[in-house]
PDB file with SEQRES, HELIX, SHEET and CRYST1 records, atoms N, CA, C and O in Angstrom:
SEQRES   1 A   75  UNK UNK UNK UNK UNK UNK UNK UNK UNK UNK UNK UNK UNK          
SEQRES   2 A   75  UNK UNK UNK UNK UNK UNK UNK UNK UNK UNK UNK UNK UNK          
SEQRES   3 A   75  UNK UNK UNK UNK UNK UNK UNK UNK UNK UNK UNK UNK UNK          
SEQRES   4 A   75  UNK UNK UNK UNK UNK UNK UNK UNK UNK UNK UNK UNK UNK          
SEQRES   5 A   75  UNK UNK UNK UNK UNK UNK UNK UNK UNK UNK UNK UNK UNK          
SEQRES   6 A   75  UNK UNK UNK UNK UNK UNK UNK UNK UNK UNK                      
HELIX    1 AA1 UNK A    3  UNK A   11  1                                   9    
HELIX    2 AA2 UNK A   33  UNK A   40  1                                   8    
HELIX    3 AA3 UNK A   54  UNK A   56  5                                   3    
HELIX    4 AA4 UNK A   60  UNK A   68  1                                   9    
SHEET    1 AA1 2 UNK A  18  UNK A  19  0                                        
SHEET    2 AA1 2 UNK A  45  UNK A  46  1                                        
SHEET    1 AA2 2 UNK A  22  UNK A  24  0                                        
SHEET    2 AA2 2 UNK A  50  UNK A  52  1                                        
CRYST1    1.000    1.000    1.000  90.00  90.00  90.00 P 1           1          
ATOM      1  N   UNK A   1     -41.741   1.021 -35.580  1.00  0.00           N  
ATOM      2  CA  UNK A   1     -42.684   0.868 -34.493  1.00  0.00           C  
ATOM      3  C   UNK A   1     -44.082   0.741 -35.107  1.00  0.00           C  
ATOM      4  O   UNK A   1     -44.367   1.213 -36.208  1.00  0.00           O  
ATOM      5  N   UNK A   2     -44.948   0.062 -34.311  1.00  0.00           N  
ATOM      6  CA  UNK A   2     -46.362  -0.245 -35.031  1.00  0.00           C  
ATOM      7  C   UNK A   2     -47.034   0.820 -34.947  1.00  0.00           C  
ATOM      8  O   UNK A   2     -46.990   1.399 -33.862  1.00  0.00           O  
ATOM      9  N   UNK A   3     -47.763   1.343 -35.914  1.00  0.00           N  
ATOM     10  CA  UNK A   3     -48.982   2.216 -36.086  1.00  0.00           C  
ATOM     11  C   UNK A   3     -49.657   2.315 -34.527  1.00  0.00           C  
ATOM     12  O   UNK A   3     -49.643   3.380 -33.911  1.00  0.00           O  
ATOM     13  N   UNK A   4     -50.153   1.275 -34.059  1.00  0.00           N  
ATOM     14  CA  UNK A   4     -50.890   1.347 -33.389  1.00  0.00           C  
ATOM     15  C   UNK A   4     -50.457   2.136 -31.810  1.00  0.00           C  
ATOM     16  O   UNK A   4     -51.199   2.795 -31.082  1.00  0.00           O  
ATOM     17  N   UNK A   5     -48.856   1.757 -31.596  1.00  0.00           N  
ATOM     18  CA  UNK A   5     -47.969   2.240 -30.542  1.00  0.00           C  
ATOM     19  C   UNK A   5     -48.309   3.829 -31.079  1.00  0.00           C  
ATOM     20  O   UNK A   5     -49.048   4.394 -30.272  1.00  0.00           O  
ATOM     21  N   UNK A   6     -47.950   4.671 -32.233  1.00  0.00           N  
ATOM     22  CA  UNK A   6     -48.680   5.835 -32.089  1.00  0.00           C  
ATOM     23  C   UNK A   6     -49.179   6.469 -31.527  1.00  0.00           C  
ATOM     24  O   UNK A   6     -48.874   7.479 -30.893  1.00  0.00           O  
ATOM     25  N   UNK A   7     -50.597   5.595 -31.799  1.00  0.00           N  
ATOM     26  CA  UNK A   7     -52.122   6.055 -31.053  1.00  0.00           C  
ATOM     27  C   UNK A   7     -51.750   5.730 -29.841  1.00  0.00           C  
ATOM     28  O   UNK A   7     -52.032   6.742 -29.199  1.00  0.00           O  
ATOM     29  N   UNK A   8     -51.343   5.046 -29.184  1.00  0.00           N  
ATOM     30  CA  UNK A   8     -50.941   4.950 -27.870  1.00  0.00           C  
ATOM     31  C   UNK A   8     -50.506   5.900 -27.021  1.00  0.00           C  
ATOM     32  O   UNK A   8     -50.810   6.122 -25.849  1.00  0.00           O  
ATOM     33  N   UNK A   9     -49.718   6.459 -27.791  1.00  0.00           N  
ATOM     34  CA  UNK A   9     -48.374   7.500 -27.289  1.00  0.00           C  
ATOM     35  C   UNK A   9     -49.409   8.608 -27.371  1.00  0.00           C  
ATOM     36  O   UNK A   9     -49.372   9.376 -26.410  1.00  0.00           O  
ATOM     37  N   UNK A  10     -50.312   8.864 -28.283  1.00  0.00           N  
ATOM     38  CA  UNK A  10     -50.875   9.985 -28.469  1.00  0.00           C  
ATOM     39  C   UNK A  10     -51.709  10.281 -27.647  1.00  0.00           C  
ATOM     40  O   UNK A  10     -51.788  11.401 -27.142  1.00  0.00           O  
ATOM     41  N   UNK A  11     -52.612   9.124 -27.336  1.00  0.00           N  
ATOM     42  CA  UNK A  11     -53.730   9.475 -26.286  1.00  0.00           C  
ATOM     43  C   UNK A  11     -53.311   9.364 -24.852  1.00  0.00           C  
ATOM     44  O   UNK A  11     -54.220   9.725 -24.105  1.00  0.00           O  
ATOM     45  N   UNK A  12     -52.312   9.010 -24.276  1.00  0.00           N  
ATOM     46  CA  UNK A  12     -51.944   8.719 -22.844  1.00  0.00           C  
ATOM     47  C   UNK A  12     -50.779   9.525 -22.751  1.00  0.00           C  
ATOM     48  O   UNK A  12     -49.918   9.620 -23.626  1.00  0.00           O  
ATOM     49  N   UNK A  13     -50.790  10.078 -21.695  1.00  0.00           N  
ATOM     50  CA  UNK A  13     -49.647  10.939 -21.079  1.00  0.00           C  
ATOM     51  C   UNK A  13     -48.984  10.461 -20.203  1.00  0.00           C  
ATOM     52  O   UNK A  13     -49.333  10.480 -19.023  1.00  0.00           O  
ATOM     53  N   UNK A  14     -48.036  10.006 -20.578  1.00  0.00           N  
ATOM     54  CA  UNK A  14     -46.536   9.229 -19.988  1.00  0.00           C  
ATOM     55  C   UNK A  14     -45.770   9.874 -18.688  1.00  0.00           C  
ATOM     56  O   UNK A  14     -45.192   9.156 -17.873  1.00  0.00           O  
ATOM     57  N   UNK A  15     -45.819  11.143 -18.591  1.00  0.00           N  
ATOM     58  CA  UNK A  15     -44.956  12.132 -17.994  1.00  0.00           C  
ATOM     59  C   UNK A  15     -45.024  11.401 -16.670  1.00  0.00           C  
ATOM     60  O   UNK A  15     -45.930  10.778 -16.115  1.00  0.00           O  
ATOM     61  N   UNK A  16     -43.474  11.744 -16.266  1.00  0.00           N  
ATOM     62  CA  UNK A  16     -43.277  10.816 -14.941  1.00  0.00           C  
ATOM     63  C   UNK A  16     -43.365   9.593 -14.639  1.00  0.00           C  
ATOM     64  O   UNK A  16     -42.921   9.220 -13.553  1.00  0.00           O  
ATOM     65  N   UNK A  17     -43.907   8.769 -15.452  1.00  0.00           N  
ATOM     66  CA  UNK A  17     -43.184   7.352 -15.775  1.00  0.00           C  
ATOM     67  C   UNK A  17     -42.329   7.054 -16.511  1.00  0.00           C  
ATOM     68  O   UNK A  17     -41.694   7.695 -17.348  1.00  0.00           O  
ATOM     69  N   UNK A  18     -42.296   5.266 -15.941  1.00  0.00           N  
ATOM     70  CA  UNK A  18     -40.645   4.922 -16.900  1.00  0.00           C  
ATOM     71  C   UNK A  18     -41.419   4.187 -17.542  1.00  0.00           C  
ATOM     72  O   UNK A  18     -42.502   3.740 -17.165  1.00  0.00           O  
ATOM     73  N   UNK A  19     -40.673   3.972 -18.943  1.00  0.00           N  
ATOM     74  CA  UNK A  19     -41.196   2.812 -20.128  1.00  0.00           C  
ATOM     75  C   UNK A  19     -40.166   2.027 -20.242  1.00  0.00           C  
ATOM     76  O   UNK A  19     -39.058   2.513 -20.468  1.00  0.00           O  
ATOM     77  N   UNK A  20     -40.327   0.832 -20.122  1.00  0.00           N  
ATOM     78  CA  UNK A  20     -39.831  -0.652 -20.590  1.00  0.00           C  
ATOM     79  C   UNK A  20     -39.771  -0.961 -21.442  1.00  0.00           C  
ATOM     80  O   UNK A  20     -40.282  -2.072 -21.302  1.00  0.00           O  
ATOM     81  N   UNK A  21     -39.501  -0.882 -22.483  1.00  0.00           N  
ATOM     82  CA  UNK A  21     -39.994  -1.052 -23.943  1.00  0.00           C  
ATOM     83  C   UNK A  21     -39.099  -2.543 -24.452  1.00  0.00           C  
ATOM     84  O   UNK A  21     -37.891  -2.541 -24.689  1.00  0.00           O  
ATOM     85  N   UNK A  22     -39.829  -3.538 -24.531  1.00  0.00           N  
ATOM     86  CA  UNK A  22     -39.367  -4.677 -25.342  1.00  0.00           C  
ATOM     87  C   UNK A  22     -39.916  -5.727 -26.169  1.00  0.00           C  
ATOM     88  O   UNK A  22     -41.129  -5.918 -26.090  1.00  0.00           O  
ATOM     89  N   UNK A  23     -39.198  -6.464 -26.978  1.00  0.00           N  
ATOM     90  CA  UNK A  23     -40.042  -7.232 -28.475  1.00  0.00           C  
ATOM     91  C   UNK A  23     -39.554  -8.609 -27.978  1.00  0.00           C  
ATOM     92  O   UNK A  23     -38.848  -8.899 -27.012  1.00  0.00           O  
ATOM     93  N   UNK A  24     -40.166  -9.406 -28.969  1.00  0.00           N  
ATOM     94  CA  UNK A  24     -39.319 -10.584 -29.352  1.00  0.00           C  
ATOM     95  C   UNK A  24     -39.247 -10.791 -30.839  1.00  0.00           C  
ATOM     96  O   UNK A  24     -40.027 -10.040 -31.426  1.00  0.00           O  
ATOM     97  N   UNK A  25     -38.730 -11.375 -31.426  1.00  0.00           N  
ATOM     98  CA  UNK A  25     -38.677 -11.044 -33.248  1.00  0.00           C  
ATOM     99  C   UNK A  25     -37.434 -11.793 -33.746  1.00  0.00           C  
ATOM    100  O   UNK A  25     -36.304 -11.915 -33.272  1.00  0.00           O  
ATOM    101  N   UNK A  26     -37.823 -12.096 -34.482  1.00  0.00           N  
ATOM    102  CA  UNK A  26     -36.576 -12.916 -35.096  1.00  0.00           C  
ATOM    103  C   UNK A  26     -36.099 -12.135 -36.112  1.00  0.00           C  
ATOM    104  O   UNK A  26     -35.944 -12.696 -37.197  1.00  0.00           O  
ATOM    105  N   UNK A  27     -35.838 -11.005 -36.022  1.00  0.00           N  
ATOM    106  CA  UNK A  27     -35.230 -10.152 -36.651  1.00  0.00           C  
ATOM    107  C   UNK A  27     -34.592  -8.792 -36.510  1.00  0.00           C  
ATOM    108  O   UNK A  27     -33.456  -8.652 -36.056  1.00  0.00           O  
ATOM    109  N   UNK A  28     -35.480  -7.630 -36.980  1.00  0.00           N  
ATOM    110  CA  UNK A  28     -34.817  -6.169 -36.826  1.00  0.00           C  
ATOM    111  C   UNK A  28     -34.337  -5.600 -35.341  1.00  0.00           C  
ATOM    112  O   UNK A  28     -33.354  -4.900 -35.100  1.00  0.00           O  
ATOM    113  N   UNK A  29     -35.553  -6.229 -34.215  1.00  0.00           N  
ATOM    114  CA  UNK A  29     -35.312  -5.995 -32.894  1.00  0.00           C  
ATOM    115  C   UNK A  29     -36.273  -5.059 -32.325  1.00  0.00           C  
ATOM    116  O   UNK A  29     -37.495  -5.209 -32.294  1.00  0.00           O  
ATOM    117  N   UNK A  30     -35.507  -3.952 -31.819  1.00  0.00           N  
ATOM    118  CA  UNK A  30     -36.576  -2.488 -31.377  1.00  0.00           C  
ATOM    119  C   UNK A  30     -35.817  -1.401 -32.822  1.00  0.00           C  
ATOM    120  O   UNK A  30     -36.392  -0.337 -33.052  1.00  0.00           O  
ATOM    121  N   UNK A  31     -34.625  -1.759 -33.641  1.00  0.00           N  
ATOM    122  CA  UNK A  31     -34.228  -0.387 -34.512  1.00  0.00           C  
ATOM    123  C   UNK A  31     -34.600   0.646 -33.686  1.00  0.00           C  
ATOM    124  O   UNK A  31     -34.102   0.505 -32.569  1.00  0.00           O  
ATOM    125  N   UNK A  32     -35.389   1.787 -33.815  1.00  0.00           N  
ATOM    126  CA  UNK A  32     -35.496   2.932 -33.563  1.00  0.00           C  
ATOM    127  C   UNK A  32     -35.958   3.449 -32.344  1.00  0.00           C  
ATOM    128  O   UNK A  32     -35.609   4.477 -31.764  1.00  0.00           O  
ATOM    129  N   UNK A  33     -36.824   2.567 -32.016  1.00  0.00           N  
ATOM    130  CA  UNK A  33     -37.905   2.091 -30.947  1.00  0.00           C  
ATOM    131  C   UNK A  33     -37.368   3.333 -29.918  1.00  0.00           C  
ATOM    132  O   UNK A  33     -37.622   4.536 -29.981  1.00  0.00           O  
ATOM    133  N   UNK A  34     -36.587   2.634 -29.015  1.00  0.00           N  
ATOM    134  CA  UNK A  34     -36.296   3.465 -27.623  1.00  0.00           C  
ATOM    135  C   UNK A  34     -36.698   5.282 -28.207  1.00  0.00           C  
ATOM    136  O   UNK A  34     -37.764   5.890 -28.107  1.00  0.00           O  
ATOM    137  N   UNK A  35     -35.330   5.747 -28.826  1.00  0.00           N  
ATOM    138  CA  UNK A  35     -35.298   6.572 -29.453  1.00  0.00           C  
ATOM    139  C   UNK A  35     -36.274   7.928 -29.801  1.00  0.00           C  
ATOM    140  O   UNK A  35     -36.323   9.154 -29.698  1.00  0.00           O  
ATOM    141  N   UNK A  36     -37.293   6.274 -30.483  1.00  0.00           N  
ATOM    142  CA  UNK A  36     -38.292   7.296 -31.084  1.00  0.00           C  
ATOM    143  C   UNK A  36     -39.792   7.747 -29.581  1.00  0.00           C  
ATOM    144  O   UNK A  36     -40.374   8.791 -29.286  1.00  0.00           O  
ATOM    145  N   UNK A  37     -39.848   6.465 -29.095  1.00  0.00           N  
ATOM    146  CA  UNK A  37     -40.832   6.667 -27.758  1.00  0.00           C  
ATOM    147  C   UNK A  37     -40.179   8.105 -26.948  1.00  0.00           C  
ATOM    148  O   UNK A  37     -40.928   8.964 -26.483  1.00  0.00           O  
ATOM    149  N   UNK A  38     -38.785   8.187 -26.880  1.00  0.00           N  
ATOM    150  CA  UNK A  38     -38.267   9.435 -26.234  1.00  0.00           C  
ATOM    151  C   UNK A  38     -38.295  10.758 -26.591  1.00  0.00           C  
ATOM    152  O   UNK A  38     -37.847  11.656 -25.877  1.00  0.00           O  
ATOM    153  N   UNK A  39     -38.932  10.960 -27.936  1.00  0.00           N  
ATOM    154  CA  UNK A  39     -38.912  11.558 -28.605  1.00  0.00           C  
ATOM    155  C   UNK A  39     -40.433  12.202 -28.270  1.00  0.00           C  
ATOM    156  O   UNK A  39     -40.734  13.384 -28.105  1.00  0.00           O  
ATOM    157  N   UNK A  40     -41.310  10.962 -28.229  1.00  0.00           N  
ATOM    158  CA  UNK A  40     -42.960  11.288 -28.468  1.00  0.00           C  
ATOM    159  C   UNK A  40     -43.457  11.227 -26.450  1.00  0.00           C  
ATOM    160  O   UNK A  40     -44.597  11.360 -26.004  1.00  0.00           O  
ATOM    161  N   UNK A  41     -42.296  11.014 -25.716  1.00  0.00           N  
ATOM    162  CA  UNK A  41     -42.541  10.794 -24.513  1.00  0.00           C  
ATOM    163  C   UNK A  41     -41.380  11.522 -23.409  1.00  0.00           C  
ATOM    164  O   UNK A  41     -40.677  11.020 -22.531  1.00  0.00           O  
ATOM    165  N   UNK A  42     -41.517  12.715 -23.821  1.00  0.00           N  
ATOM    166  CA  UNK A  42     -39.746  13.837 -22.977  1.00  0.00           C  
ATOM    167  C   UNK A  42     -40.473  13.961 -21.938  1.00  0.00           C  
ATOM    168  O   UNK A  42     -40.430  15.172 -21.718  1.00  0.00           O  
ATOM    169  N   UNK A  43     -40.987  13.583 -21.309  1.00  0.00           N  
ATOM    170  CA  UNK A  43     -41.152  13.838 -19.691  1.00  0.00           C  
ATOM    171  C   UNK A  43     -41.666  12.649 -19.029  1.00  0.00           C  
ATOM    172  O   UNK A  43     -42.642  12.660 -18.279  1.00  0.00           O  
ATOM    173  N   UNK A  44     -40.717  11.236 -19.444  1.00  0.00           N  
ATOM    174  CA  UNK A  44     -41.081  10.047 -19.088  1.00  0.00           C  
ATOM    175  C   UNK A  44     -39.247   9.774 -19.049  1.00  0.00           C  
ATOM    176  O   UNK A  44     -38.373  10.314 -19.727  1.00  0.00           O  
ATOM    177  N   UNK A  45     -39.163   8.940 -18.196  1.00  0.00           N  
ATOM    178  CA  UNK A  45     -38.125   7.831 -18.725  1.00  0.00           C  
ATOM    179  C   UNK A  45     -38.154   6.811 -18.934  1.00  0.00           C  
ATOM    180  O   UNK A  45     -38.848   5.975 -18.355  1.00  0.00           O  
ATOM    181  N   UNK A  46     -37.057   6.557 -20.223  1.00  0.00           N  
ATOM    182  CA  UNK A  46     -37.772   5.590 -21.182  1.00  0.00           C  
ATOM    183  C   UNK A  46     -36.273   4.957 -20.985  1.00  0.00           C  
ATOM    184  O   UNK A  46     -35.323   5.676 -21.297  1.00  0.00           O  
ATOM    185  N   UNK A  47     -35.972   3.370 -20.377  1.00  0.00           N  
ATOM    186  CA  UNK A  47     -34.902   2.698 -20.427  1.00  0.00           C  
ATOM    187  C   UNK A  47     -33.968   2.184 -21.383  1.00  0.00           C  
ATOM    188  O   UNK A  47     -34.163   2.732 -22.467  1.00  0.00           O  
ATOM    189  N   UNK A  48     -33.471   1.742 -21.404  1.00  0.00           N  
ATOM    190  CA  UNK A  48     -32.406   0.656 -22.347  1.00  0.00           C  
ATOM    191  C   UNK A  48     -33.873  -0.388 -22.739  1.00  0.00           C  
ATOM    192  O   UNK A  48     -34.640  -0.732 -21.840  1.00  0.00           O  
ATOM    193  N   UNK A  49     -34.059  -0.741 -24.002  1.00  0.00           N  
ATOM    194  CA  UNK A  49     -34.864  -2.159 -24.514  1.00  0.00           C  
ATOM    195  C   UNK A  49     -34.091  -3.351 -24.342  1.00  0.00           C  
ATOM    196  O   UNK A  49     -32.880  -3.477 -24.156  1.00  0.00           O  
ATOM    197  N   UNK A  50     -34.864  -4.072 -24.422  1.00  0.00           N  
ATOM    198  CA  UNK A  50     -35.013  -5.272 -24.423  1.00  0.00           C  
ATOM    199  C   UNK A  50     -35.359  -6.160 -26.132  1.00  0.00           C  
ATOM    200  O   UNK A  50     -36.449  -5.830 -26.598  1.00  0.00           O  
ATOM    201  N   UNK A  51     -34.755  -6.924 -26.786  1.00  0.00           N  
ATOM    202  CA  UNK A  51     -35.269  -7.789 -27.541  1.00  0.00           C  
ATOM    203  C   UNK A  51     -34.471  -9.165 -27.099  1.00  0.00           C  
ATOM    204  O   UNK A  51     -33.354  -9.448 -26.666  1.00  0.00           O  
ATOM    205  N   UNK A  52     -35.715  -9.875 -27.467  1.00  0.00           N  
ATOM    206  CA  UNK A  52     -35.814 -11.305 -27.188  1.00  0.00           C  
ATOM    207  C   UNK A  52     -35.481 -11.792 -28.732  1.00  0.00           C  
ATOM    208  O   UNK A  52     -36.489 -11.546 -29.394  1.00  0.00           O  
ATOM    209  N   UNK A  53     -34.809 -12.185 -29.281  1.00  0.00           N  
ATOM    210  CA  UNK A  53     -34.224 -12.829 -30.399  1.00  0.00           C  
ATOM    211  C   UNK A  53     -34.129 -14.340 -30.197  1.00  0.00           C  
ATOM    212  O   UNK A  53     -34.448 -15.009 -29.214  1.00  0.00           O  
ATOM    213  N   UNK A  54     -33.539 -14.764 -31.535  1.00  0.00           N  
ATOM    214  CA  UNK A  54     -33.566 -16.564 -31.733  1.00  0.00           C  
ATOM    215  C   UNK A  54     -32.185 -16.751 -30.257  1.00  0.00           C  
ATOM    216  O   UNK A  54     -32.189 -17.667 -29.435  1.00  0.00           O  
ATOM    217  N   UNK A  55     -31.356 -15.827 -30.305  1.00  0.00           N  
ATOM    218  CA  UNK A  55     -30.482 -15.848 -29.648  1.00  0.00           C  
ATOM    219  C   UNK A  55     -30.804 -16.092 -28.105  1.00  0.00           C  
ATOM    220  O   UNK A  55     -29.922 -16.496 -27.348  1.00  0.00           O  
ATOM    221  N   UNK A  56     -31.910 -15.871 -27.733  1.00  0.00           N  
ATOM    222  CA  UNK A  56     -32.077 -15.630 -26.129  1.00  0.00           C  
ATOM    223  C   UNK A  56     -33.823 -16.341 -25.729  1.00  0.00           C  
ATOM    224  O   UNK A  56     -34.619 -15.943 -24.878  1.00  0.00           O  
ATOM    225  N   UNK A  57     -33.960 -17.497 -26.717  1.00  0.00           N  
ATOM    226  CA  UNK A  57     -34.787 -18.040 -26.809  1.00  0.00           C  
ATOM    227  C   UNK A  57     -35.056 -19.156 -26.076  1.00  0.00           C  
ATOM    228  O   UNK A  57     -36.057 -19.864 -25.971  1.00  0.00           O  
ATOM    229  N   UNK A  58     -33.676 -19.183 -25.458  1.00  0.00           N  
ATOM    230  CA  UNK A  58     -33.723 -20.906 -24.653  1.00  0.00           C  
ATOM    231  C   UNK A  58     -33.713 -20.433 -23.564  1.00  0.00           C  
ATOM    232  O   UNK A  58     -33.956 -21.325 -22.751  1.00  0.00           O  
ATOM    233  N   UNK A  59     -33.502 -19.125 -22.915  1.00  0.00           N  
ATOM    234  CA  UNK A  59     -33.783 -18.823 -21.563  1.00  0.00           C  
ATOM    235  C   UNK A  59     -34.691 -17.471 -21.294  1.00  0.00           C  
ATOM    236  O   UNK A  59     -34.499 -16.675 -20.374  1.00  0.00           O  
ATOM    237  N   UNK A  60     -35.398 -17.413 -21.982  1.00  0.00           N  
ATOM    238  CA  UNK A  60     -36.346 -15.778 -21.953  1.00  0.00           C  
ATOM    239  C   UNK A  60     -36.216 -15.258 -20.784  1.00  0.00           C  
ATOM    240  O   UNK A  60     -35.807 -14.102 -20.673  1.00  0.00           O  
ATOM    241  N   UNK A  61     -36.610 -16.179 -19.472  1.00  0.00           N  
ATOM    242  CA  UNK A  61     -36.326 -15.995 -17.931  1.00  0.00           C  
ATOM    243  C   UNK A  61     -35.674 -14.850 -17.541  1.00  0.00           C  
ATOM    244  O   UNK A  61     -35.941 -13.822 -16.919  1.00  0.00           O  
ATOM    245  N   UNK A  62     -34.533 -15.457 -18.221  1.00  0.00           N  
ATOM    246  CA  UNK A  62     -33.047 -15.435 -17.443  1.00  0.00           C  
ATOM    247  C   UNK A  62     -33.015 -14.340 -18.715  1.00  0.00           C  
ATOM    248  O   UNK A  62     -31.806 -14.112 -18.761  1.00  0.00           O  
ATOM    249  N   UNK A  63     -33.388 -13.838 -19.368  1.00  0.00           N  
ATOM    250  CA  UNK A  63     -32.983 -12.602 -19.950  1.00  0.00           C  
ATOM    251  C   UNK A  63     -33.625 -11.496 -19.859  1.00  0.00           C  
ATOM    252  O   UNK A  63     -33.078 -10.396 -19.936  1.00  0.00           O  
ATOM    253  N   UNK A  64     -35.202 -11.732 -19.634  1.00  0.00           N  
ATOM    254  CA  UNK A  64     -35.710 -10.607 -18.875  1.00  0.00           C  
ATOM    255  C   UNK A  64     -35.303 -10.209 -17.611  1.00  0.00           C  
ATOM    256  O   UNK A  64     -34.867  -9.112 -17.262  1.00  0.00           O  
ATOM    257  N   UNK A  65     -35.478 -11.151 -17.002  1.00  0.00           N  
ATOM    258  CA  UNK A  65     -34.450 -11.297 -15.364  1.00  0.00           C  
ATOM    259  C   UNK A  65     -33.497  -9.891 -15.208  1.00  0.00           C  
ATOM    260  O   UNK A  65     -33.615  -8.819 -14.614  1.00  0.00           O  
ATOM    261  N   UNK A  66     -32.426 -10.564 -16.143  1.00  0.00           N  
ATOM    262  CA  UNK A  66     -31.237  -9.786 -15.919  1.00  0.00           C  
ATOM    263  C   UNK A  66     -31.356  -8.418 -16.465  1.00  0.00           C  
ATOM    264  O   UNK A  66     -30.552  -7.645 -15.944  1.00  0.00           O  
ATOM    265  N   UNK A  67     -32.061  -7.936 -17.289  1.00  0.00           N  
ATOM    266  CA  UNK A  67     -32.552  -6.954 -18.146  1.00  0.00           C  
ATOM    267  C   UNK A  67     -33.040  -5.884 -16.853  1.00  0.00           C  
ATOM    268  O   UNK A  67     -32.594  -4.827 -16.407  1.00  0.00           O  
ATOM    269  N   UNK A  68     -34.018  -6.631 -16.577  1.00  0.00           N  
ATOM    270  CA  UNK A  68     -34.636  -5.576 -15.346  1.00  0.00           C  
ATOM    271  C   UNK A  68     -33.619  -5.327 -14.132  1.00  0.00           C  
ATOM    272  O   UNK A  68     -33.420  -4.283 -13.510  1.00  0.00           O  
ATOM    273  N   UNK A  69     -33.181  -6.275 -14.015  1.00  0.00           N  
ATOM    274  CA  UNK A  69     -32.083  -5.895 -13.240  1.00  0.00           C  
ATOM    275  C   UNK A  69     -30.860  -4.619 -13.361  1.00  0.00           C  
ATOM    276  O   UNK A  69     -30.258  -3.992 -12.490  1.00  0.00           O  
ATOM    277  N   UNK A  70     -30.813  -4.567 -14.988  1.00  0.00           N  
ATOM    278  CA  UNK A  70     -29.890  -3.858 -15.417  1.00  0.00           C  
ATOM    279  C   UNK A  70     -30.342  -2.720 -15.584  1.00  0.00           C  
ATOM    280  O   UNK A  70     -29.594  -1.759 -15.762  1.00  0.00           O  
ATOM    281  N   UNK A  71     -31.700  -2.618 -15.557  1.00  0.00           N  
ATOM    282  CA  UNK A  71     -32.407  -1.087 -15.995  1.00  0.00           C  
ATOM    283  C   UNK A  71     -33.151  -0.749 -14.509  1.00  0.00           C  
ATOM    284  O   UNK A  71     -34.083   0.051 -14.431  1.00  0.00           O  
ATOM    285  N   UNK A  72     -32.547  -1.549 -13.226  1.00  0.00           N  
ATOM    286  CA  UNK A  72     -32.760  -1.203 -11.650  1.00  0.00           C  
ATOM    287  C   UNK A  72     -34.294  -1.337 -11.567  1.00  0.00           C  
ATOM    288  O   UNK A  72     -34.852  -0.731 -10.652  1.00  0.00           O  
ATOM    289  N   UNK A  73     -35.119  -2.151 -12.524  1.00  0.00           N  
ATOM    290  CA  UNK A  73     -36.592  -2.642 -12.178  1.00  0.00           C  
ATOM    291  C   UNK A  73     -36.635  -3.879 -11.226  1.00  0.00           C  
ATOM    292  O   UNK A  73     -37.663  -4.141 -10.601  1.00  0.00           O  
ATOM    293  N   UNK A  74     -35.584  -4.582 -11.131  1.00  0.00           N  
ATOM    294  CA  UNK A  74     -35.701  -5.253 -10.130  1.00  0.00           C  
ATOM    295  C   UNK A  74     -36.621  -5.672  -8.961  1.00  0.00           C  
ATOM    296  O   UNK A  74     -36.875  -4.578  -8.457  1.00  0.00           O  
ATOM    297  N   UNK A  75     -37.212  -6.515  -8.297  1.00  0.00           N  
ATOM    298  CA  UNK A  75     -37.162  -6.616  -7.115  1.00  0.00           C  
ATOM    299  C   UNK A  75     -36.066  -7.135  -6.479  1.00  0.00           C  
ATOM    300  O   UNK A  75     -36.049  -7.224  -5.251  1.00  0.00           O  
TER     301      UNK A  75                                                      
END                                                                             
């Protein structure tokens, strides 16, 4: 996770929100990501991620779409 997500986590108090947490990357993904935000954020809920890969590049739409759908962000 970036340095800067840190400072993020550090200065804002999450509690009672949900976090969304997702990348795009042509590579590692989120690795630890969810995990570790749950860790620095126990009185938030923090969903299933999201990465956008080479794999899901021809329809981003349609993969955030369904994503939120799956983590009941929906409209």
């Amino acid at each position: 996770m970036p340095m800067i997500l840190y400072t993020f986590f550090d200065t804002y108090d999450l509690s009672g929100k949900t976090v969304a947490l997702f990348c795009t990357s042509g590579g590692s993904g989120l690795s630890g990501t969810v995990n570790e935000v749950k860790s620095l954020e126990p009185n938030a809920t923090v969903t299933e991620g999201l990465h956008i890969g080479s794999g899901s590049s021809s329809d981003p739409d349609g993969a955030v779409s369904e994503w939120l759908s799956d983590i009941g962000l929906a409209k």
